[in-house]
VMD Tcl script that builds the backbone (N, CA, C; Angstrom):
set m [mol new atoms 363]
animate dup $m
set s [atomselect $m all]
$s set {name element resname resid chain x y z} {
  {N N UNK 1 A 12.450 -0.704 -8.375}
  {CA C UNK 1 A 13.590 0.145 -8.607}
  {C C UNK 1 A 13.321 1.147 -9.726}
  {N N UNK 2 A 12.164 0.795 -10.797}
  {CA C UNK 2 A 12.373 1.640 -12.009}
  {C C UNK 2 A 10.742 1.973 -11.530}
  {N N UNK 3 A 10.255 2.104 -10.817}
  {CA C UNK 3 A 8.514 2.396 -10.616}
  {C C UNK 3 A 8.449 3.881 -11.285}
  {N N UNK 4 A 9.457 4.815 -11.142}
  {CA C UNK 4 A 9.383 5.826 -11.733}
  {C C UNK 4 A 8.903 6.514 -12.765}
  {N N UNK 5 A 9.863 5.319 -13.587}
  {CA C UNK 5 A 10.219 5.732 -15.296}
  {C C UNK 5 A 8.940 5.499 -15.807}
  {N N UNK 6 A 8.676 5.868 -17.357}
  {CA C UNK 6 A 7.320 6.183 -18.082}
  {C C UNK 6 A 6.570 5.126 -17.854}
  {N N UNK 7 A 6.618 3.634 -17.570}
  {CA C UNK 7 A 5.699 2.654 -18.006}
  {C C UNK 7 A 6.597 1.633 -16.464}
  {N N UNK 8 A 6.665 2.520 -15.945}
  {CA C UNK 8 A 7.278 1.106 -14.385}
  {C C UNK 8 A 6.380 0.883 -13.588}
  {N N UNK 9 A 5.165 1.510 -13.564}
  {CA C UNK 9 A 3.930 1.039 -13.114}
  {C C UNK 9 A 3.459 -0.273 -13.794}
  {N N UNK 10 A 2.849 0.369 -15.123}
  {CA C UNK 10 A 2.797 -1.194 -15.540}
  {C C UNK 10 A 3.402 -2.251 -16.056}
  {N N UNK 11 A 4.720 -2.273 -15.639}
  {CA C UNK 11 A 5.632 -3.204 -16.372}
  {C C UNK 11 A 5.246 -3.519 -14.763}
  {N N UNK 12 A 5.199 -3.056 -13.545}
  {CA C UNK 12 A 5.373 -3.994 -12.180}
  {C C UNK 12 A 3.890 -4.737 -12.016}
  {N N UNK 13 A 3.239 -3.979 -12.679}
  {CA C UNK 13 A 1.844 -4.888 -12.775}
  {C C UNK 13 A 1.804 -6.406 -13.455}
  {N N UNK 14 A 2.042 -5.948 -14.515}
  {CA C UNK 14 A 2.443 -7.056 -15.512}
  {C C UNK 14 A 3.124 -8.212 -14.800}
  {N N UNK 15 A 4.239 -7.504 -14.133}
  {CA C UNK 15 A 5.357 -8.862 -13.847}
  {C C UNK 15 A 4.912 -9.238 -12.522}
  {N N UNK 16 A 4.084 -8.919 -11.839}
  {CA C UNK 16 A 3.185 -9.384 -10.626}
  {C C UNK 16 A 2.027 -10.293 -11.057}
  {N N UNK 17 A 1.541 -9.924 -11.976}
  {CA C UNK 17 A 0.273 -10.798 -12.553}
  {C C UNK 17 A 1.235 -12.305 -12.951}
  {N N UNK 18 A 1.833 -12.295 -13.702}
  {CA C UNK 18 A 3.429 -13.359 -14.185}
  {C C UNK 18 A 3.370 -13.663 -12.956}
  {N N UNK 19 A 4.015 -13.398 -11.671}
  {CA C UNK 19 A 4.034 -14.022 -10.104}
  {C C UNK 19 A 2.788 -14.641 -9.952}
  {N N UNK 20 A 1.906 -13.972 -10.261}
  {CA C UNK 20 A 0.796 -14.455 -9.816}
  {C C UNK 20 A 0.360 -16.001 -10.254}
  {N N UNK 21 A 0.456 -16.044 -11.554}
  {CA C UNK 21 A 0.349 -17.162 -12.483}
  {C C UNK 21 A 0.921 -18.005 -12.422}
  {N N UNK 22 A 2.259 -17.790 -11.943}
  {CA C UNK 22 A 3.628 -18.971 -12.107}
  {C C UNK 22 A 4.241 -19.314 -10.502}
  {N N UNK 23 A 2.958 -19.189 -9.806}
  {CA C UNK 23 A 3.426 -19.559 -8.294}
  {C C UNK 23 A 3.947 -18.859 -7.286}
  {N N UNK 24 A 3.845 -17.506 -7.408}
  {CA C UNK 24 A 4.250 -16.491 -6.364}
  {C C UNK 24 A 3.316 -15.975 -5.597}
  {N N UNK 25 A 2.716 -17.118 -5.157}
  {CA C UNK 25 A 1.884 -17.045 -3.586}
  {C C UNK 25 A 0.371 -15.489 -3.915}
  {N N UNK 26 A 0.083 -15.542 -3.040}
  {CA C UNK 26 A -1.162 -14.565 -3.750}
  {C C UNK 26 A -0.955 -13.018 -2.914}
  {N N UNK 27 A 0.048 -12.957 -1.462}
  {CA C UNK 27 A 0.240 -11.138 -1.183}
  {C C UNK 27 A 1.527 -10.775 -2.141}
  {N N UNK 28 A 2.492 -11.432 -2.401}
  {CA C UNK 28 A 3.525 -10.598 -2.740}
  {C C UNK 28 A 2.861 -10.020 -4.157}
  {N N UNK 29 A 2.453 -11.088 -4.717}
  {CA C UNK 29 A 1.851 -10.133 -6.233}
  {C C UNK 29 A 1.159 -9.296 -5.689}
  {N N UNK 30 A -0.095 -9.061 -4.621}
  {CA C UNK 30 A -1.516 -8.083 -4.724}
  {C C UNK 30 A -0.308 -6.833 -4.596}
  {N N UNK 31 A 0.828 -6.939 -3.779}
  {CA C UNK 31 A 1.447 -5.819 -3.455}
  {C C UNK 31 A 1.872 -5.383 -4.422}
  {N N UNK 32 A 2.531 -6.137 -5.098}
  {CA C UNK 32 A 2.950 -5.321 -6.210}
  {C C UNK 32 A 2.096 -5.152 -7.357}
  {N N UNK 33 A 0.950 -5.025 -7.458}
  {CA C UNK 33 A -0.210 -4.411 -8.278}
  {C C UNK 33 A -0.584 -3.289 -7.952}
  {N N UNK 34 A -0.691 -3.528 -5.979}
  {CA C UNK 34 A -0.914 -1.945 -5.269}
  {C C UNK 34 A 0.395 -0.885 -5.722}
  {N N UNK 35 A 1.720 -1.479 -5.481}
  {CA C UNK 35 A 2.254 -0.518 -5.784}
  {C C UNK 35 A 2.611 0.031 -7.277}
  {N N UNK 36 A 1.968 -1.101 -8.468}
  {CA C UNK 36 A 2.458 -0.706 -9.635}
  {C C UNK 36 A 1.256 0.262 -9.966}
  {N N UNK 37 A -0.076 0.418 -9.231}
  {CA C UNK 37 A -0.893 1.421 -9.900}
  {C C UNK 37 A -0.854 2.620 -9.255}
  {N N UNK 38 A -0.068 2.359 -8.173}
  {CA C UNK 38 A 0.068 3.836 -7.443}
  {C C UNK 38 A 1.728 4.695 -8.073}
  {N N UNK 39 A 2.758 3.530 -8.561}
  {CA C UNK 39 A 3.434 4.325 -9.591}
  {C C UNK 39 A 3.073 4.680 -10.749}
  {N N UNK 40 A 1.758 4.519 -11.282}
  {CA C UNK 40 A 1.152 4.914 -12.922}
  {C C UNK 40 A 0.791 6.275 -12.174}
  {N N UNK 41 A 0.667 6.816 -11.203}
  {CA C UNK 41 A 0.150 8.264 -10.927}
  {C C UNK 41 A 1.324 9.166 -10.530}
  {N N UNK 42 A 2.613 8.234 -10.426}
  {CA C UNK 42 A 3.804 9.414 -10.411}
  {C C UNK 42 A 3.797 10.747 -11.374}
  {N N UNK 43 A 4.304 11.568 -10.782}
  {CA C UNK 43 A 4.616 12.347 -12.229}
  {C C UNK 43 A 3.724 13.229 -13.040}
  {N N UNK 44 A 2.664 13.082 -11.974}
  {CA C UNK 44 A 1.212 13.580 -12.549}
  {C C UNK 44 A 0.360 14.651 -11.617}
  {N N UNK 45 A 0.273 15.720 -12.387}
  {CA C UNK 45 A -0.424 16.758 -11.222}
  {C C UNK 45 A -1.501 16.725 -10.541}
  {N N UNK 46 A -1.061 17.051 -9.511}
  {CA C UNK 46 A -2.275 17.353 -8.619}
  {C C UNK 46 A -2.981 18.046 -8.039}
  {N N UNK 47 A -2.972 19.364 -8.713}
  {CA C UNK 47 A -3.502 20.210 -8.500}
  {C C UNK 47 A -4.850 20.209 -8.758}
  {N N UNK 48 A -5.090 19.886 -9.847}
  {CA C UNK 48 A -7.254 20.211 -10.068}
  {C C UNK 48 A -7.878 19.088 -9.022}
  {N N UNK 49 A -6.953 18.180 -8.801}
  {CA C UNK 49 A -8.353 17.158 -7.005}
  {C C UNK 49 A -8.597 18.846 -6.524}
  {N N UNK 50 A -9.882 18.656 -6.470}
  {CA C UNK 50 A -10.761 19.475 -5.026}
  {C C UNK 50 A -10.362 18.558 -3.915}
  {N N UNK 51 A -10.746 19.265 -2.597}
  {CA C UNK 51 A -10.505 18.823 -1.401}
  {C C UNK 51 A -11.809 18.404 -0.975}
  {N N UNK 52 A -12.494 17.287 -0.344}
  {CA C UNK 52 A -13.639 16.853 0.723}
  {C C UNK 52 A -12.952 16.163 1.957}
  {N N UNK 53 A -14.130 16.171 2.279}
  {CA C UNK 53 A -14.198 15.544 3.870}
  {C C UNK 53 A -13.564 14.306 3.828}
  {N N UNK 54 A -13.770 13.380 2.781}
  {CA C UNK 54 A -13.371 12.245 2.625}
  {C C UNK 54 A -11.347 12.157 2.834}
  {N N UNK 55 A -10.997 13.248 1.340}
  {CA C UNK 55 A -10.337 13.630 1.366}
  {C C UNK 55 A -9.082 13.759 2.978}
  {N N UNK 56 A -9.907 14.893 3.247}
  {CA C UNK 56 A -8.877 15.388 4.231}
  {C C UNK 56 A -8.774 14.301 5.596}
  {N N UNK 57 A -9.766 13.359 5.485}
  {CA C UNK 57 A -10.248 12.536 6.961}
  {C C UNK 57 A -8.701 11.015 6.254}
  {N N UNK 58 A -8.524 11.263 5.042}
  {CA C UNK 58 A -7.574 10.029 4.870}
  {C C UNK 58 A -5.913 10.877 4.728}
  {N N UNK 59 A -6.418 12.072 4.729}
  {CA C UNK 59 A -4.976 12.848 4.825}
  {C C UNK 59 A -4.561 12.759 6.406}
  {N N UNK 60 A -5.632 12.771 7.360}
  {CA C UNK 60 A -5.224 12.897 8.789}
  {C C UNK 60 A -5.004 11.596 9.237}
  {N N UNK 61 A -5.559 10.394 8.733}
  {CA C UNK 61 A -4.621 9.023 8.700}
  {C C UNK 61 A -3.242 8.607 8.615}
  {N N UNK 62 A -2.477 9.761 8.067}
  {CA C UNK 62 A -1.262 9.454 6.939}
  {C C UNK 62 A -0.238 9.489 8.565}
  {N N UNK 63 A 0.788 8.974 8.894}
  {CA C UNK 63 A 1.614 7.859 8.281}
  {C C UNK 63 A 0.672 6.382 8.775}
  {N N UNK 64 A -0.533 6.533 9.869}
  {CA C UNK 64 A -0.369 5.512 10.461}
  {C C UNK 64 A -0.861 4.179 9.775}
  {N N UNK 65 A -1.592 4.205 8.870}
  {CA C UNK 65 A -1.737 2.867 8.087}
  {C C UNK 65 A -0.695 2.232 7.761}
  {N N UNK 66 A 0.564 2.984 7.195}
  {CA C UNK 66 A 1.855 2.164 6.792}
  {C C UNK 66 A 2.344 1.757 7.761}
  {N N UNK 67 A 2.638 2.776 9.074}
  {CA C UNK 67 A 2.821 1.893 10.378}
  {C C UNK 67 A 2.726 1.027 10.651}
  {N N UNK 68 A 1.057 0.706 10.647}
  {CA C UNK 68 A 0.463 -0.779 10.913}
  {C C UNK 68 A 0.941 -1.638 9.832}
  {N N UNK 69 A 0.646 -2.067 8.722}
  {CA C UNK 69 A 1.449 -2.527 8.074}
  {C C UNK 69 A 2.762 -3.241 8.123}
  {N N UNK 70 A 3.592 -1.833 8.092}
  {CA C UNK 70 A 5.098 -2.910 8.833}
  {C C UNK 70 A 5.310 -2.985 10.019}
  {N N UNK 71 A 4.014 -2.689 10.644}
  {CA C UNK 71 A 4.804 -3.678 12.009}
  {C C UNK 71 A 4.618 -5.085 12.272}
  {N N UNK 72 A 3.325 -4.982 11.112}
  {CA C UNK 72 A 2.429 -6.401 11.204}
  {C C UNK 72 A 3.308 -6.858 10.259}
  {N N UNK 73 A 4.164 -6.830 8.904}
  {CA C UNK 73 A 4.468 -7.745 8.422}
  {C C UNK 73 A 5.554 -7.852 8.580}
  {N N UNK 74 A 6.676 -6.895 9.627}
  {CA C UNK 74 A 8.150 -7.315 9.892}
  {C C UNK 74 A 8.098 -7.963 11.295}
  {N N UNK 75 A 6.563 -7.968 11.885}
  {CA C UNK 75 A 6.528 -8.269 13.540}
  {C C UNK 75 A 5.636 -9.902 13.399}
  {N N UNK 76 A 5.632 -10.125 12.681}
  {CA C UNK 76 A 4.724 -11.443 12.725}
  {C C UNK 76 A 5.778 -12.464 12.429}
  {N N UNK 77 A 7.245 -12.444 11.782}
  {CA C UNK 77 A 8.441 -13.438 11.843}
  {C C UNK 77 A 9.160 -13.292 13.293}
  {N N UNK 78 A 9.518 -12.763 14.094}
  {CA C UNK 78 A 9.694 -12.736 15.626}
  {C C UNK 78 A 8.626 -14.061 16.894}
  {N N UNK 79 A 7.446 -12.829 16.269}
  {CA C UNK 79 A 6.051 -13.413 16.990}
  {C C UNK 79 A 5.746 -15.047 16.513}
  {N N UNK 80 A 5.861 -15.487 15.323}
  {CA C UNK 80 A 5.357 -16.496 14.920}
  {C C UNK 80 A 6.733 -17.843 15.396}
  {N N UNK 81 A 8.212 -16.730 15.266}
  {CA C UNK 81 A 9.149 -17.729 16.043}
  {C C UNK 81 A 8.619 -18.368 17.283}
  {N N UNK 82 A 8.388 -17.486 18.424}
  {CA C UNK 82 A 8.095 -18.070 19.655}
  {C C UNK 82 A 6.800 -18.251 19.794}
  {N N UNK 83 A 5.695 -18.004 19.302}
  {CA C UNK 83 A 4.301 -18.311 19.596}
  {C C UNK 83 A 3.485 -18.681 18.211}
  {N N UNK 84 A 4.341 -19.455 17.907}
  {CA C UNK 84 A 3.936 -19.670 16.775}
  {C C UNK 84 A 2.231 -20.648 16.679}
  {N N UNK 85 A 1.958 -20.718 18.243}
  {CA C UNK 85 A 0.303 -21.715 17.767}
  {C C UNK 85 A -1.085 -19.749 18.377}
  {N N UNK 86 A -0.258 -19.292 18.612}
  {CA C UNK 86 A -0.546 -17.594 18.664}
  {C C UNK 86 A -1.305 -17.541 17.350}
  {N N UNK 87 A 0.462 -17.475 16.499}
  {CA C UNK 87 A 0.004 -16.861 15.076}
  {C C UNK 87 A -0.487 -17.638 13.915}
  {N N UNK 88 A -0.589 -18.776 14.048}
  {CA C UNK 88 A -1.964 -19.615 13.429}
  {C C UNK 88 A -2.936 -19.354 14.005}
  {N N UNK 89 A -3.187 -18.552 15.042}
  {CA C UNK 89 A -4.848 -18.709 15.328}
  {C C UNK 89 A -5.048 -17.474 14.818}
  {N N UNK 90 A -4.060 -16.556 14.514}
  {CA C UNK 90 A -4.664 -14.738 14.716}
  {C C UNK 90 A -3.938 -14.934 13.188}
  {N N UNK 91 A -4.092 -15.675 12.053}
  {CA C UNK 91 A -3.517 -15.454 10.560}
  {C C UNK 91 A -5.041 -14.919 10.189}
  {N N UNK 92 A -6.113 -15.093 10.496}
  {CA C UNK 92 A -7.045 -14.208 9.831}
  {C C UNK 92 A -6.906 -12.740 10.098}
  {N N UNK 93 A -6.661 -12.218 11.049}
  {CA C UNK 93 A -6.110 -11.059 11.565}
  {C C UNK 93 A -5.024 -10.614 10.325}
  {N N UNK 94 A -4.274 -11.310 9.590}
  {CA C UNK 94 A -2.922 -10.801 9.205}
  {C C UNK 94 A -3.352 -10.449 8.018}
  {N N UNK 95 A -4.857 -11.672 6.928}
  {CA C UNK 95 A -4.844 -11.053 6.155}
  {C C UNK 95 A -6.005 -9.761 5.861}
  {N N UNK 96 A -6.653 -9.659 7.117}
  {CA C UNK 96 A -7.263 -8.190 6.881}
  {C C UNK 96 A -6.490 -7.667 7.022}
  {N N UNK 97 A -5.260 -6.912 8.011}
  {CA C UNK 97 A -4.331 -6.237 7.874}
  {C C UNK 97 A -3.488 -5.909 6.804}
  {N N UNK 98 A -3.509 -7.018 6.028}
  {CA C UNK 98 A -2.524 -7.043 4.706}
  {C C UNK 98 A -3.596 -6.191 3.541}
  {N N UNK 99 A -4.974 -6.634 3.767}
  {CA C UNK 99 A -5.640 -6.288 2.441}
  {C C UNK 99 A -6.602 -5.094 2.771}
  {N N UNK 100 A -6.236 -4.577 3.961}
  {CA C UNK 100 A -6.691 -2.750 4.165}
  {C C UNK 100 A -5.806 -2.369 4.549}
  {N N UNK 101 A -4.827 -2.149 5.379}
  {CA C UNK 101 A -3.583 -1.190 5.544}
  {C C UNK 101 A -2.658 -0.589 3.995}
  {N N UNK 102 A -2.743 -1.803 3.378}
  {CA C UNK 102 A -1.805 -1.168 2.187}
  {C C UNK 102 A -2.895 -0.129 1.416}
  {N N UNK 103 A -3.805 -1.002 1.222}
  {CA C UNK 103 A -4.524 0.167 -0.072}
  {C C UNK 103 A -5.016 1.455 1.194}
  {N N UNK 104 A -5.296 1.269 2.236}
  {CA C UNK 104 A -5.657 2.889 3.489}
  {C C UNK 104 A -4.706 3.623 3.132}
  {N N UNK 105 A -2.808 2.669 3.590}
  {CA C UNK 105 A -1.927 3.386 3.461}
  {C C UNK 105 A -1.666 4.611 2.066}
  {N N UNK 106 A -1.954 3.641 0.746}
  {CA C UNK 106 A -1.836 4.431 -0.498}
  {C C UNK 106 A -2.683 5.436 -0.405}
  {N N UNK 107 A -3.927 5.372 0.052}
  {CA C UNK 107 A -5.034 6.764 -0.060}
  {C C UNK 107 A -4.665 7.627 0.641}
  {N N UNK 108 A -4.067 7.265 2.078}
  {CA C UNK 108 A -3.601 8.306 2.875}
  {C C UNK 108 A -2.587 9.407 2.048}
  {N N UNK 109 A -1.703 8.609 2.014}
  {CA C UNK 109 A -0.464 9.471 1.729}
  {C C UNK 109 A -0.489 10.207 0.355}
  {N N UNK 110 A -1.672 9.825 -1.176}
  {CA C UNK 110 A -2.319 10.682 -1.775}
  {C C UNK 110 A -2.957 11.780 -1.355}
  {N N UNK 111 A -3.613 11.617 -0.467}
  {CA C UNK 111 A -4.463 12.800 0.049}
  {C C UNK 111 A -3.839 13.522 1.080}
  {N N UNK 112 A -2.174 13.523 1.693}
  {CA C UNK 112 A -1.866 14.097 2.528}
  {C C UNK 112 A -0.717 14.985 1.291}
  {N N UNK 113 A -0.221 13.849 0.490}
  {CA C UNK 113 A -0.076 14.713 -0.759}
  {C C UNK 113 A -0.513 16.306 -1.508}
  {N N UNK 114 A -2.278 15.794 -1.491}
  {CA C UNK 114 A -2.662 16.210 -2.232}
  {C C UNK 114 A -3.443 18.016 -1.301}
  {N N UNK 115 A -3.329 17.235 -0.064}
  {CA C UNK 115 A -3.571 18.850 0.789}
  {C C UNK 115 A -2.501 19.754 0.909}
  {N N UNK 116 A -1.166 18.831 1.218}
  {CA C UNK 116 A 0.025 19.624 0.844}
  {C C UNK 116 A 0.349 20.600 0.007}
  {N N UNK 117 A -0.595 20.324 -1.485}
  {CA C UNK 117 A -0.340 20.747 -2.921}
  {C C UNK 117 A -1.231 22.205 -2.759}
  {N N UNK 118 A -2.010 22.146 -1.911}
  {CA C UNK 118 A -3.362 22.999 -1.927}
  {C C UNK 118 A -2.751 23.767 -0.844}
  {N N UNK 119 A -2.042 23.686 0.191}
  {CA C UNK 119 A -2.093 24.911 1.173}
  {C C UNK 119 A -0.594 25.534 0.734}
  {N N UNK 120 A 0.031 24.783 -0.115}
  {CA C UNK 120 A 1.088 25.504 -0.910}
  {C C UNK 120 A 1.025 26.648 -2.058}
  {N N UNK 121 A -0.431 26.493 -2.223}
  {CA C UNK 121 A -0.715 27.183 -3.568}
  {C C UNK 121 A -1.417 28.477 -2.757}
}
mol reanalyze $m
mol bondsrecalc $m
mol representation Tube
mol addrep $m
């Protein structure tokens, strides 16, 4: 809610690492580390990134990593209701999905950001 403000990046880091330590399972914290270091770059220009190949190839990704993402983590409580010996066999599946879609997703949408910033100028 406060990821915004001067230090809500790392106050969500902080209090994710705390989850982490005191029994809050090991994705909900990584997430909120992903998202507390991608709010430490709110607020911050982006104009001097140059553009590469790299660049623009994760700008042309953008929305679909987050896509995947929530479909996989709002579609796997449905799926796991009725097929649930399914989704014990395909949970390795869930956590590559979990631990490249989010951080793809964050690069994408930086760099679709960050071309935005450049064909505006």
């Amino acid at each position: 809610a406060f990821i915004h403000r001067k230090h809500g990046g790392w106050i969500l880091i902080l209090s994710s690492i705390a989850l982490l330590l005191f029994g809050g399972g090991l994705f909900p914290p990584l997430i909120g580390i992903i998202g507390g270091l991608t709010g430490t770059k709110i607020n911050h220009p982006i104009t001097s990134i140059k553009t590469s190949a790299f660049l623009l190839g994760g700008a042309k990704l953008w929305p679909w990593p987050l896509v995947i993402f929530l479909v996989w983590i709002f579609g796997q409580f449905p799926v796991g209701y009725f097929w649930n010996d399914l989704m014990q066999s395909a949970m390795h599946c869930g956590v590559f999905v979990i631990l490249s879609m989010l951080p793809l997703a964050t690069y994408s949408a930086y760099a679709h950001d960050v071309q935005n910033t450049i064909l505006r100028e």
